[in-house]
C-alpha positions in Angstrom: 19.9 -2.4 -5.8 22.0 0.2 -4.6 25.5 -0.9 -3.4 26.7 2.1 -3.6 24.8 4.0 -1.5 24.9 5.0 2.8 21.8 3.2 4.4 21.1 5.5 7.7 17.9 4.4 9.9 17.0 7.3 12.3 15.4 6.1 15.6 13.8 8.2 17.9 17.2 9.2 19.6 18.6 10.2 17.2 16.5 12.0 15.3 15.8 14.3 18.2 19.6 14.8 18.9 19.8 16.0 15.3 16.7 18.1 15.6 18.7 19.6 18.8 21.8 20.0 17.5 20.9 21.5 14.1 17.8 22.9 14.5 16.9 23.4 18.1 14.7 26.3 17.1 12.1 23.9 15.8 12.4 21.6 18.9 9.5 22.7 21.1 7.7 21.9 18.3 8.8 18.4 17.8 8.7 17.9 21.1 5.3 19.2 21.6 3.4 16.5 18.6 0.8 14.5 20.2 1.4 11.5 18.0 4.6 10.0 17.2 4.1 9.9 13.6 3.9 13.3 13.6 8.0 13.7 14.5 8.5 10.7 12.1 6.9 12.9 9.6 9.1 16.3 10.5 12.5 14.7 10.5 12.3 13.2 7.0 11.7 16.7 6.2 14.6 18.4 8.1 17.1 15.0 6.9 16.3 16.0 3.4 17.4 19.6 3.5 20.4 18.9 6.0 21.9 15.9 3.9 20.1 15.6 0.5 19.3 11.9 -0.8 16.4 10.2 -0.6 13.8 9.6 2.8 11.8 6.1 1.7 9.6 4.6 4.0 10.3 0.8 5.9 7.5 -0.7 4.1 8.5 0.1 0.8 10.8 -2.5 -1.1 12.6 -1.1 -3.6 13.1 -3.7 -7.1 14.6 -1.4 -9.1 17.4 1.0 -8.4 17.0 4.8 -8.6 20.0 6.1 -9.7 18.0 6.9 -12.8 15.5 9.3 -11.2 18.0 12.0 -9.4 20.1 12.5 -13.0 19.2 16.3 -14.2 16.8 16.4 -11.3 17.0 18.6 -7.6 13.6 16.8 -6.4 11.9 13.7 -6.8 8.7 13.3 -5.7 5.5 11.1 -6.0 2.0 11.7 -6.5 -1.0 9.5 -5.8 -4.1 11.4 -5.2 -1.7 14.5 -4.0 2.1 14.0 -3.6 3.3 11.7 -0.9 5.6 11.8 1.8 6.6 8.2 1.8 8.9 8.5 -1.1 10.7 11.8 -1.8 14.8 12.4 -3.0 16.0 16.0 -3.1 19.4 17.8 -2.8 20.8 19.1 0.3 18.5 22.9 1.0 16.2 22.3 -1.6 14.0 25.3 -1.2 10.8 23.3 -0.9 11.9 22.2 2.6 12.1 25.8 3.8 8.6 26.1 2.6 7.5 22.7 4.5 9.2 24.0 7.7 7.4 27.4 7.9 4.2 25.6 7.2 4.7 23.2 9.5 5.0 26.1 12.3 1.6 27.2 10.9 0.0 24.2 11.7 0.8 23.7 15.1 -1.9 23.0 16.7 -3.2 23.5 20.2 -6.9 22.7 20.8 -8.3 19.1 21.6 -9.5 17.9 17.9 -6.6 16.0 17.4 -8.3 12.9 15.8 -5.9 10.8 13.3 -5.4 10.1 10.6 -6.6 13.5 9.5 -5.3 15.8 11.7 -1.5 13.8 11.1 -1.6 14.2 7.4 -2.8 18.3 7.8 -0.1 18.7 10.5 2.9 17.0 8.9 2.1 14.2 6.9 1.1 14.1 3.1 -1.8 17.0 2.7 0.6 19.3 4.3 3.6 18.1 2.0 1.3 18.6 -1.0 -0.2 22.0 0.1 3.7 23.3 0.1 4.5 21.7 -3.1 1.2 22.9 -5.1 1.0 26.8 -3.4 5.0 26.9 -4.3 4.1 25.5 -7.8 7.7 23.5 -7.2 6.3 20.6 -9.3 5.9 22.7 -12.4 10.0 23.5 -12.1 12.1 22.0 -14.5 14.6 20.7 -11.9 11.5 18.9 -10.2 11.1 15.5 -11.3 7.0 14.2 -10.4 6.7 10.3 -10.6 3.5 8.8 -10.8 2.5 7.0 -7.6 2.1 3.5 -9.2 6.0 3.4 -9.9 6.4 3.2 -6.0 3.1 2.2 -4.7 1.1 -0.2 -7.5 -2.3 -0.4 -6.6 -2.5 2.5 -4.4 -5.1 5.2 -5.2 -3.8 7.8 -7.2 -5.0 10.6 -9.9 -4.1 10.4 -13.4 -5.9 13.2 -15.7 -7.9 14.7 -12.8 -9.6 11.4 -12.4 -8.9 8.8 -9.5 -8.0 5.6 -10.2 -6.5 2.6 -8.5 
């Protein structure tokens, strides 16, 4: 569905190359997660403000192409019950990532209660992605295009009108 586009798959190598050779600040960080989800989680977010394009999860199959969703748009995300991380296009230094990476220096965290999934999706994953996005109010932008979840994840839990549905 996309012919025209540059397939890049980032293994563990070299993600943390990148992470040391462009941001090596942010390193003892990355280095530091407990779980491995948790640098899976930060590099999609540093990839998307270093190159632009779009970070889509391996278990996602794509049907359609989605050319259609970056035209007059600087982000695309998705929203299910709060916006997800498994789907998200942006330009290259989209401000939202600047927000994500501060916040993700915030919640570094230290003590023992490192249970999953919970602590992942607080850390790096999807409730701090959707924390960033609603205290920066980036989905009410014009330039920020919000997709329902269903168009990427059909029969996932999601809220439409305040109410959740799946």
């Amino acid at each position: 569905n996309h012919p025209n586009w540059e397939h890049q798959f980032w293994d563990e190598a070299k993600a943390r190359k990148f992470m040391q050779e462009n941001y090596y600040w942010f390193l003892p960080i990355f280095d530091g997660y407990p779980h491995d989800i948790q640098r899976r989680d930060a590099i999609r977010y540093f990839i998307l403000y270093h190159y632009g394009g779009f970070y889509i999860d391996m278990d996602v199959e794509c049907l359609k192409p989605l050319d259609d969703l970056l035209a007059d748009f600087e982000l695309v995300l998705s929203k299910l019950v709060g916006f997800s991380n498994a789907i998200m296009g942006s330009i290259p230094r989209h401000p939202l990532w600047l927000t994500v990476f501060k916040e993700l220096e915030k919640r570094q965290d230290n003590s023992d209660n490192k249970a999953m999934p919970f602590f992942v999706g607080y850390s790096t994953g999807p409730i701090m992605l959707n924390d960033c996005v609603v205290a920066g109010q980036f989905h009410e932008n014009s330039t920020v295009r919000v997709c329902p979840g269903y168009i990427f994840e059909p029969g996932a839990p999601m809220e439409l009108n305040g109410k959740i549905f799946k």
